[in-house]
N, C-alpha and C positions, 0 to 999 in steps of 0.2 A: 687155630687161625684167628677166633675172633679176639680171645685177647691179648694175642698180637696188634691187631688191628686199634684195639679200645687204648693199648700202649704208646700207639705211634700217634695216638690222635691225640692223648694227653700229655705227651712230649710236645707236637705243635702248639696245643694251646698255651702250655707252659714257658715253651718260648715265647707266643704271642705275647702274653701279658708282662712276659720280662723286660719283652721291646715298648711297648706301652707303658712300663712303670718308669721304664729310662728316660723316655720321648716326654713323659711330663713332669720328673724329676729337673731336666732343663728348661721347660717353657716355665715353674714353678722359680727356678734361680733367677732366667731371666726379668722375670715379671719383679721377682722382688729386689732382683739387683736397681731396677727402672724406678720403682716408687722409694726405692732409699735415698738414692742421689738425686730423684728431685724435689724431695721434703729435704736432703742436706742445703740441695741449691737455694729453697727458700728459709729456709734457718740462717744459713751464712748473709745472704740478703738483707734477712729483717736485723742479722748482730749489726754491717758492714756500715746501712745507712740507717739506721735506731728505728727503725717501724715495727710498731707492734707485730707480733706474728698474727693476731688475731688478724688484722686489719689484710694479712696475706691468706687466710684460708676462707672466713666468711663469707656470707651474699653480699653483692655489693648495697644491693637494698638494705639489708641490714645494719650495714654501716655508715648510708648515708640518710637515713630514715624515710627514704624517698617512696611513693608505691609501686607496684608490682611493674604497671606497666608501661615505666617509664624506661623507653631505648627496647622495646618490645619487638620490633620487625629490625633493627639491628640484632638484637637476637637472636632468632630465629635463623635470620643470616648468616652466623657468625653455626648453630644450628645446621645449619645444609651446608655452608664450605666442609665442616667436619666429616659428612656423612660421606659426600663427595672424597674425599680422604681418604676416609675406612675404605669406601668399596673400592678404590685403586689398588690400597695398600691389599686387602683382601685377593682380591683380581690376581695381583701379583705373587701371592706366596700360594697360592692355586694352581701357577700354572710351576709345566717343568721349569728348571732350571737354562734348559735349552733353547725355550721356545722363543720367536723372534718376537715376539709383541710385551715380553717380561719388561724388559728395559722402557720402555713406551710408558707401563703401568707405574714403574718404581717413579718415573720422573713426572709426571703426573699426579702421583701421592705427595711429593716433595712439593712441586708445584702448586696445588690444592691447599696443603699444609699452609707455606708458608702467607699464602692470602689466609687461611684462618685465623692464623696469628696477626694478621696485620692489623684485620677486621676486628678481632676480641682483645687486642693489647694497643690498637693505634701506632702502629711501628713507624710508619712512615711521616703523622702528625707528631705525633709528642716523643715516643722512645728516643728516634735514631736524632732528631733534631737538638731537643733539651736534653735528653741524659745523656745521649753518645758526641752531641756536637759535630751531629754529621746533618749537611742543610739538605733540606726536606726534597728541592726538585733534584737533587744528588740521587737518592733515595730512588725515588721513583725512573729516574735515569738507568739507573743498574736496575728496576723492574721492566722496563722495559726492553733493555738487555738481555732479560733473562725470558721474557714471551718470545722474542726473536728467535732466540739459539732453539725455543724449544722448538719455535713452528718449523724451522731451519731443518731442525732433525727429524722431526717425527710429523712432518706435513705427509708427504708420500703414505703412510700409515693410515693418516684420520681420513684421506679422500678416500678410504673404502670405508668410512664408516657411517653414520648419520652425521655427518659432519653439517647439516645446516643447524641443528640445536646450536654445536659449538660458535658458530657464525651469529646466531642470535644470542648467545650468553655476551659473546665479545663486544656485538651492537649495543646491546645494552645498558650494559657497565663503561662502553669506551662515553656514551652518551653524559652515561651519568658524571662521569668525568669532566668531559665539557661546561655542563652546569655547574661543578662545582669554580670552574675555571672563570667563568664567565658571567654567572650570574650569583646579585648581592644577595646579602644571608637576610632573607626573610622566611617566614613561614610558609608560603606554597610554593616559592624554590629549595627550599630545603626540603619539601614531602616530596616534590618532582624528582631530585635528584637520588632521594633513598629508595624511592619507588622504584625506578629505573636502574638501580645495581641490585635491587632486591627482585625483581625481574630474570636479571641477568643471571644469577647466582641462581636462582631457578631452573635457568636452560642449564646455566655449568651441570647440575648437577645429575639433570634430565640424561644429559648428553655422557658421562662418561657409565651413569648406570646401564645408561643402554649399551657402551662402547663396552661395557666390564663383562656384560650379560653375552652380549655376541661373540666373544673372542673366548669366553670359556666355554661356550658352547658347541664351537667350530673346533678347539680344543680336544673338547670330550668325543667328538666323528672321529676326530683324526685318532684321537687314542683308542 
């Protein structure tokens, strides 16, 4: 009987670790399918419009001999939009397939994202206007577009969550906004204004950690 028993148990493991070798034999492909094509995207880049490739992979400190902590709580910022990112994106490949709050998380992560990018590449100042010749309140027109449809869908959702964080991230980013709208560029309107979306970007992030943490946790009861 027992080594019957010691058989069946080294056939389980034997399968376990076949399914395990599989399951990272693909996370392995995908990761490196990811980092090829977008060291190709910045290759083709630096051939297309002649910029050095150094000039695409280095610090940006480094290349403009500036110091450390110049654009420092932009940073940071651009720092926590990311993190806020991850834990959706994470959130979401956590739960089932099935479950009703996945969808909520993936657009969310999307969401998150594309303010990271905005925040660390300037999409809506410099990208979309100068290099795509798409005009800047356009821009922000279709962002605003896109807050709508989100709170449109998934409002019902966040009012069972802490949903005042996200009311405060909103308050004070839409603020900062306004100043940037309304008041001239000097030095303690300019620190008001970054203040007040670096604030903001605070609660975003407050708000879906806590939104990411509640929902796999009600998750793991139900399962």
């Amino acid at each position: 009987m027992k080594p019957r028993f010691f058989a069946l148990g080294n056939q389980q493991l034997h399968s376990a670790a076949l399914k395990q070798h599989s399951v990272t034999r693909r996370m392995i492909g995908w990761i490196s399918l990811f980092v090829v094509c977008l060291l190709l995207i910045l290759y083709s880049f630096s051939q297309f419009d002649h910029i050095p490739l150094s000039t695409l992979t280095r610090d940006p400190a480094d290349i403009t001999g500036v110091p450390f902590y110049f654009g420092i709580l932009s940073t940071l910022g651009v720092m926590l939009w990311s993190a806020a990112t991850g834990i959706c994106a994470v959130g979401w490949l956590l739960l089932d397939p099935s479950h009703a709050q996945r969808r909520f998380l993936a657009a969310s992560a999307l969401l998150s994202g594309l303010l990271t990018l905005d925040d660390a590449i300037l999409l809506h100042e410099r990208v979309f206007p100068v290099h795509l010749h798409i005009p800047e309140n356009l821009v922000l027109a279709g962002y605003l577009a896109l807050g709508i449809a989100y709170l449109y869908y998934f409002l019902p959702r966040m009012l069972s969550t802490d949903y005042a964080l996200f009311l405060l991230a909103a308050g004070f980013m839409g603020l900062s906004i306004v100043f940037d709208v309304i008041m001239p560029f000097y030095e303690l309107a300019t620190f008001t204004e970054d203040s007040l979306k670096f604030i903001g970007i605070v609660f975003w992030l407050s708000y879906f950690g806590r939104t990411v943490q509640g929902i796999l946790a009600a998750a793991k009861r139900q399962g």
